[in-house]
PDB file of N, CA, C and O in Angstrom:
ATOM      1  N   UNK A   1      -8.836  25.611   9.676  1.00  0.00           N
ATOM      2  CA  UNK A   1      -7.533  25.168   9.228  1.00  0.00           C
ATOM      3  C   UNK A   1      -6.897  26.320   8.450  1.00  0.00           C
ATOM      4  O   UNK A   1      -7.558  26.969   7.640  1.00  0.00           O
ATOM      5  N   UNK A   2      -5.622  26.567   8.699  1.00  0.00           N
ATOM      6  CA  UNK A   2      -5.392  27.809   8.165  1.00  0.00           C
ATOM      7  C   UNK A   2      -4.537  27.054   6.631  1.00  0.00           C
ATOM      8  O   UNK A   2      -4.573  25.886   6.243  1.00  0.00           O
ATOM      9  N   UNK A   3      -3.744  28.376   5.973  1.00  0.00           N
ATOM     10  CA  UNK A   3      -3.107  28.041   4.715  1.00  0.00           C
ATOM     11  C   UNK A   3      -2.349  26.733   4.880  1.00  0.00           C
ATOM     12  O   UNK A   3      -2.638  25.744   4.205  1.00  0.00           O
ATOM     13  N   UNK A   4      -0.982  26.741   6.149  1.00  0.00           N
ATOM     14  CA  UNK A   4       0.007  26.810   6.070  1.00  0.00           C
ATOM     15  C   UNK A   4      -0.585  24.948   6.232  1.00  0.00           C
ATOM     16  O   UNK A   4       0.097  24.080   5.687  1.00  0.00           O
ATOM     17  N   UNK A   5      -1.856  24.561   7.010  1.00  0.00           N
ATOM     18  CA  UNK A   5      -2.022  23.086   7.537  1.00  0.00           C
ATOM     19  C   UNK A   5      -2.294  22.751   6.272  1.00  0.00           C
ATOM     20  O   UNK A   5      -1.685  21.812   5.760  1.00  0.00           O
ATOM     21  N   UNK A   6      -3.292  23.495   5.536  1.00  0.00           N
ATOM     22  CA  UNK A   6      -4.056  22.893   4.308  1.00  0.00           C
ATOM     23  C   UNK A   6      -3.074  22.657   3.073  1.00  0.00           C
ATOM     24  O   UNK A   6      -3.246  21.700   2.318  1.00  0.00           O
ATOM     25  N   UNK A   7      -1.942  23.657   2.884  1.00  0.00           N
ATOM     26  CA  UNK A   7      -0.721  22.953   2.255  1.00  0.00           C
ATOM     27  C   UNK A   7       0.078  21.605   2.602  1.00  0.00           C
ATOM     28  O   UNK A   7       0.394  20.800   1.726  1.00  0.00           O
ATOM     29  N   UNK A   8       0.287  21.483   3.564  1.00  0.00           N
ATOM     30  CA  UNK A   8       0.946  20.637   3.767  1.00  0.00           C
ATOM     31  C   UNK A   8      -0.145  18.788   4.102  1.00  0.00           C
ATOM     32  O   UNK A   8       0.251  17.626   4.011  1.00  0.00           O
ATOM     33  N   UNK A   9      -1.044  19.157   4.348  1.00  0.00           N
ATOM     34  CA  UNK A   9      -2.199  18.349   4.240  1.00  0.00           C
ATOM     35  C   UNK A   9      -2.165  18.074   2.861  1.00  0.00           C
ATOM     36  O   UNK A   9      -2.029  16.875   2.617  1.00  0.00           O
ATOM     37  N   UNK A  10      -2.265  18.972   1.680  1.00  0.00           N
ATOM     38  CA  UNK A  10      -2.237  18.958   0.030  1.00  0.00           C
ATOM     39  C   UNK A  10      -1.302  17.881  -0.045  1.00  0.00           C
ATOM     40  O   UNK A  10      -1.777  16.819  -0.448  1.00  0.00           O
ATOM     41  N   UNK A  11      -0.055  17.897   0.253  1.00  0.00           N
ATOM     42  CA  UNK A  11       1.371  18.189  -0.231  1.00  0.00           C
ATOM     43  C   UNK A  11       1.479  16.383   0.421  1.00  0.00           C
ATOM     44  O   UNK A  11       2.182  15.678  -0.303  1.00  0.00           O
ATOM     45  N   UNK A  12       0.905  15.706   1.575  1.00  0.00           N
ATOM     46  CA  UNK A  12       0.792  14.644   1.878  1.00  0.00           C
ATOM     47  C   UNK A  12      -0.214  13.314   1.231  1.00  0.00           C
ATOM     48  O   UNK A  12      -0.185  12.083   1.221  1.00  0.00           O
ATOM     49  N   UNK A  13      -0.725  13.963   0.932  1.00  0.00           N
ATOM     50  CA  UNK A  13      -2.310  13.505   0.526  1.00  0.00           C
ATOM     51  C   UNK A  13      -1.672  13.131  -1.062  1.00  0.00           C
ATOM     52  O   UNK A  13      -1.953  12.056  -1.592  1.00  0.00           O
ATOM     53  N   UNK A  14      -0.919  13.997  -1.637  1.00  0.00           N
ATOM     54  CA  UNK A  14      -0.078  13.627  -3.208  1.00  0.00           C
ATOM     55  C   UNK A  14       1.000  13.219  -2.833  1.00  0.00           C
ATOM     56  O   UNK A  14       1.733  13.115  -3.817  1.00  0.00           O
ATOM     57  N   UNK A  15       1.470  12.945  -1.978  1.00  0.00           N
ATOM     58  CA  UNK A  15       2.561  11.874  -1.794  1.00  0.00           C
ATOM     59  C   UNK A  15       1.890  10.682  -1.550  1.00  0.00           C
ATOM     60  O   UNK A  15       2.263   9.727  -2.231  1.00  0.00           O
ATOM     61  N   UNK A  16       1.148  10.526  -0.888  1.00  0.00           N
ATOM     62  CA  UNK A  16       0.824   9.535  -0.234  1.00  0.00           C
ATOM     63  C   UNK A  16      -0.332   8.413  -1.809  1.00  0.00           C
ATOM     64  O   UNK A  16      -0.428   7.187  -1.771  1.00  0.00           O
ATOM     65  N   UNK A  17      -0.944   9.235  -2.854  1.00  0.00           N
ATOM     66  CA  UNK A  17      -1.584   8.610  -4.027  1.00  0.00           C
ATOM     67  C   UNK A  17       0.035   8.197  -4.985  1.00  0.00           C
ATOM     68  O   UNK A  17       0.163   7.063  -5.446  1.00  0.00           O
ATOM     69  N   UNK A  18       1.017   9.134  -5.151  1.00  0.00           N
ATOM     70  CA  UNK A  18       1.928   9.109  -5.789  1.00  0.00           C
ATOM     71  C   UNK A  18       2.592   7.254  -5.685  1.00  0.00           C
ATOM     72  O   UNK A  18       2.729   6.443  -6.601  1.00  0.00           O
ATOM     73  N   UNK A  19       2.950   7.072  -3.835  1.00  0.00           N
ATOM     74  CA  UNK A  19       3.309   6.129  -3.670  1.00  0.00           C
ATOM     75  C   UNK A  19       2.308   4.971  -3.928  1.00  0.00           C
ATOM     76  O   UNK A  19       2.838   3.872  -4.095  1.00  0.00           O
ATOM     77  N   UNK A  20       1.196   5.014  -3.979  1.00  0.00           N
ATOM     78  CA  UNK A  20       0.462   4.246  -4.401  1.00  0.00           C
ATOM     79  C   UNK A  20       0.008   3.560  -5.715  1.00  0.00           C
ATOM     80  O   UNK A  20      -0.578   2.508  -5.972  1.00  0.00           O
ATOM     81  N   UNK A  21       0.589   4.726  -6.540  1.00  0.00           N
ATOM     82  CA  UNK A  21       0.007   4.351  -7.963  1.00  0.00           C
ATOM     83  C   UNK A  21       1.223   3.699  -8.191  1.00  0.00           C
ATOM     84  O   UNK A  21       0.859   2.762  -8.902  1.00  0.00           O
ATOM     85  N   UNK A  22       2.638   3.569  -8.023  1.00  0.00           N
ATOM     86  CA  UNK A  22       3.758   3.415  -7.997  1.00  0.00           C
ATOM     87  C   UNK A  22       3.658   1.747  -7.750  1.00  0.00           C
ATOM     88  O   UNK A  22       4.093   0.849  -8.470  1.00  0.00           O
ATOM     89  N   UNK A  23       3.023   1.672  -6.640  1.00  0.00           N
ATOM     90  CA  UNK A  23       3.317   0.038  -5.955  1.00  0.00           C
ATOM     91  C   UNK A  23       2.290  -0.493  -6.799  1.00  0.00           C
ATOM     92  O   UNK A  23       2.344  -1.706  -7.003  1.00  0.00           O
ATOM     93  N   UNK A  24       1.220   0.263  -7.414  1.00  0.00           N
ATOM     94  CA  UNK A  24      -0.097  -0.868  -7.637  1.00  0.00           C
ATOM     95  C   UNK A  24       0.888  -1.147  -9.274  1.00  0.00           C
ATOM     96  O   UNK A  24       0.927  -2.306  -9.688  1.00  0.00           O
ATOM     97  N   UNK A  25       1.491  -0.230  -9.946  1.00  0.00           N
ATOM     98  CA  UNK A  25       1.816  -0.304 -11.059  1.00  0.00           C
ATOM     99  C   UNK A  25       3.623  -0.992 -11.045  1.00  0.00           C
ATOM    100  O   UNK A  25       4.203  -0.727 -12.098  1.00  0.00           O
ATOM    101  N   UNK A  26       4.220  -1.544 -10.334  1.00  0.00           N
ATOM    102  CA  UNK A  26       5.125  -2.381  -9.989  1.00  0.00           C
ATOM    103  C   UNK A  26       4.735  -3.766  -9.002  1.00  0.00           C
ATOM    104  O   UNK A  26       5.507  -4.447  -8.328  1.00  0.00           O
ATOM    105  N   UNK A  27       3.221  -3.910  -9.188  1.00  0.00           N
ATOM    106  CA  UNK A  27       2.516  -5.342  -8.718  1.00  0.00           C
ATOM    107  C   UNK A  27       2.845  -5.601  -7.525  1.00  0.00           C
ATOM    108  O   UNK A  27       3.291  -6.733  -7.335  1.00  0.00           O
ATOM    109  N   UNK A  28       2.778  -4.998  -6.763  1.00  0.00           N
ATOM    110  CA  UNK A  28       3.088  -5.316  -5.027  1.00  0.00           C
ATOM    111  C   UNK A  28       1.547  -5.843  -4.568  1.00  0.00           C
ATOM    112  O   UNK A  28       1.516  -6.709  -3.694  1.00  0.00           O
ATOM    113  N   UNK A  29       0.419  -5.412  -5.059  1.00  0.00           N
ATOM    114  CA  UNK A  29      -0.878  -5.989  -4.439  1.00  0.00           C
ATOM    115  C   UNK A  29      -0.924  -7.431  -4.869  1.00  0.00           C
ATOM    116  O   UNK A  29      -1.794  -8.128  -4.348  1.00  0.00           O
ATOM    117  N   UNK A  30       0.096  -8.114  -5.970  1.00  0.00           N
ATOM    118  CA  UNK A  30      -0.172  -9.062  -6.365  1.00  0.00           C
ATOM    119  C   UNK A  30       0.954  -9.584  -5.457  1.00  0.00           C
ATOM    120  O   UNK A  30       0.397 -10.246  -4.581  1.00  0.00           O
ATOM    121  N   UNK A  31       1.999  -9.586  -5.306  1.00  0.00           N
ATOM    122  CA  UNK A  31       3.041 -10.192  -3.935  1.00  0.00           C
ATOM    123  C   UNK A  31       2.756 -10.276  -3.128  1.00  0.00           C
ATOM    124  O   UNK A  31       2.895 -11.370  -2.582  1.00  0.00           O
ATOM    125  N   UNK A  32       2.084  -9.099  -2.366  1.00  0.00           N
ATOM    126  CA  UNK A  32       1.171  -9.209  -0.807  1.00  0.00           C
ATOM    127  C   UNK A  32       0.051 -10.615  -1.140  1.00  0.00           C
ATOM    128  O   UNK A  32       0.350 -11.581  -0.438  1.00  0.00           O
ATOM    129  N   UNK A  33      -0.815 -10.794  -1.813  1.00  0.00           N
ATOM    130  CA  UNK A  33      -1.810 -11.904  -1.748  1.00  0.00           C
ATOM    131  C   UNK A  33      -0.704 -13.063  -2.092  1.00  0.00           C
ATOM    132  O   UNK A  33      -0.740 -14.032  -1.334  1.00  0.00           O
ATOM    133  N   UNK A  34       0.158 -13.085  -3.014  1.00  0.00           N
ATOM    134  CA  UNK A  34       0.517 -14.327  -3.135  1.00  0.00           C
ATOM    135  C   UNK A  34       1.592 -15.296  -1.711  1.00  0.00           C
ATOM    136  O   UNK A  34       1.809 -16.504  -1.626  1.00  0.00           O
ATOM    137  N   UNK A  35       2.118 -13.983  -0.654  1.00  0.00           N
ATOM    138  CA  UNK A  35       2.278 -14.014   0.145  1.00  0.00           C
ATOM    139  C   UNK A  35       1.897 -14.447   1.357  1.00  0.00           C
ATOM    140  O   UNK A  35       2.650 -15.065   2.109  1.00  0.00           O
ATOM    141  N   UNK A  36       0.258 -14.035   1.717  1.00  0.00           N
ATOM    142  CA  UNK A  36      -0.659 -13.946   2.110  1.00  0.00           C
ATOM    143  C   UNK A  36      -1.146 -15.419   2.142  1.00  0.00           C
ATOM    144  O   UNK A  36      -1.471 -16.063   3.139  1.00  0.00           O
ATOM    145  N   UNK A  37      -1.133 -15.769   1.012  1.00  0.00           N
ATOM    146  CA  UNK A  37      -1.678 -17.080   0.557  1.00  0.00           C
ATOM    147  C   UNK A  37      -0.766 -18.075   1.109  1.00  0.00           C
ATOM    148  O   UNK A  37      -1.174 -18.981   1.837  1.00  0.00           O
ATOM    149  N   UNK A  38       0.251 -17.955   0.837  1.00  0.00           N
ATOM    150  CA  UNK A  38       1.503 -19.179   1.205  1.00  0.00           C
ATOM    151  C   UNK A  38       1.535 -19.313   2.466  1.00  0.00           C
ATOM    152  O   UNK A  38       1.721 -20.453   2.890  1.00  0.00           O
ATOM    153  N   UNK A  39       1.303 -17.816   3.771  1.00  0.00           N
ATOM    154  CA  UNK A  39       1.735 -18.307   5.038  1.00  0.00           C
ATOM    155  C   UNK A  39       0.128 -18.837   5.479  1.00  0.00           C
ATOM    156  O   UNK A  39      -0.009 -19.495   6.510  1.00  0.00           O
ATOM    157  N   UNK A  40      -0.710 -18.594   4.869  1.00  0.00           N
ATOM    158  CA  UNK A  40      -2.202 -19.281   5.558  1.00  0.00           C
ATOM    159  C   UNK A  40      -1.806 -20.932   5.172  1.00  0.00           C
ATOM    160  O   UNK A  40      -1.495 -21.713   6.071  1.00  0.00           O
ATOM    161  N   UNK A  41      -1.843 -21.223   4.163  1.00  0.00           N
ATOM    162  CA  UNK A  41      -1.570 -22.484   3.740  1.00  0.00           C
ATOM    163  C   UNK A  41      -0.497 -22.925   4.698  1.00  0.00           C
ATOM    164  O   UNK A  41      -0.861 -23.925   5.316  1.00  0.00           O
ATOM    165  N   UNK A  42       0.469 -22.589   4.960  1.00  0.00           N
ATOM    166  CA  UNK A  42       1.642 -23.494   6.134  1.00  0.00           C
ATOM    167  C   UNK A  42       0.799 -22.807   7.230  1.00  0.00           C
ATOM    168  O   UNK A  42       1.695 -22.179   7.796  1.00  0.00           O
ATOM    169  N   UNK A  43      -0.021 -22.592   7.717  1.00  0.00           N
ATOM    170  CA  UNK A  43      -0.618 -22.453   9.116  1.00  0.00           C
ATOM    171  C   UNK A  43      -1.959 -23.377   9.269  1.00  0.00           C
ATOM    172  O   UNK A  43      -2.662 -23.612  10.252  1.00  0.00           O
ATOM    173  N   UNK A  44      -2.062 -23.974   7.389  1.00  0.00           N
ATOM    174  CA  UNK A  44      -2.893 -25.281   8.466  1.00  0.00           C
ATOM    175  C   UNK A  44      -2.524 -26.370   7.862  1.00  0.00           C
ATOM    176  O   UNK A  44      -3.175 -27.415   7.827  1.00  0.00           O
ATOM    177  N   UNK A  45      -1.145 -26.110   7.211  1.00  0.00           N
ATOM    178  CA  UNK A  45      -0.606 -27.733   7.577  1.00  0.00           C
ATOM    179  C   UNK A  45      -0.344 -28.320   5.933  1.00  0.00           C
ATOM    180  O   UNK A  45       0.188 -29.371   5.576  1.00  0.00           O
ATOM    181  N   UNK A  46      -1.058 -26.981   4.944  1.00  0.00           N
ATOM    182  CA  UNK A  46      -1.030 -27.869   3.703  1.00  0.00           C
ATOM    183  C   UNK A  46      -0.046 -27.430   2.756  1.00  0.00           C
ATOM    184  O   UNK A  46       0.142 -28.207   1.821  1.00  0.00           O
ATOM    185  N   UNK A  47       0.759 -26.163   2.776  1.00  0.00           N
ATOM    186  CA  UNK A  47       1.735 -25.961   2.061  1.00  0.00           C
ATOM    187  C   UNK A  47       2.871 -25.867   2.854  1.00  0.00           C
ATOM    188  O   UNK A  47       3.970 -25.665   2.338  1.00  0.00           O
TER     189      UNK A  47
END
């Protein structure tokens, strides 16, 4: 892998934690399950 891949490999790899720490710290893992939860429940009939 030369410089130019391993930069931009860098340069993705910290975008890609950046957006993450972002969503975990504006509670999106907690919307996805509570989400999650509501359409299982109307798929068997009880919410």
């Amino acid at each position: 892998m030369n410089d130019k891949q391993r930069k931009i490999s860098s340069v993705l790899l910290g975008l890609f934690l950046l957006l993450w720490l972002i969503g975990i710290f504006l509670g999106e893992p907690t919307r996805v399950l509570e989400q999650a939860k509501s359409i299982c429940l109307e798929c068997i009939g009880i919410g």
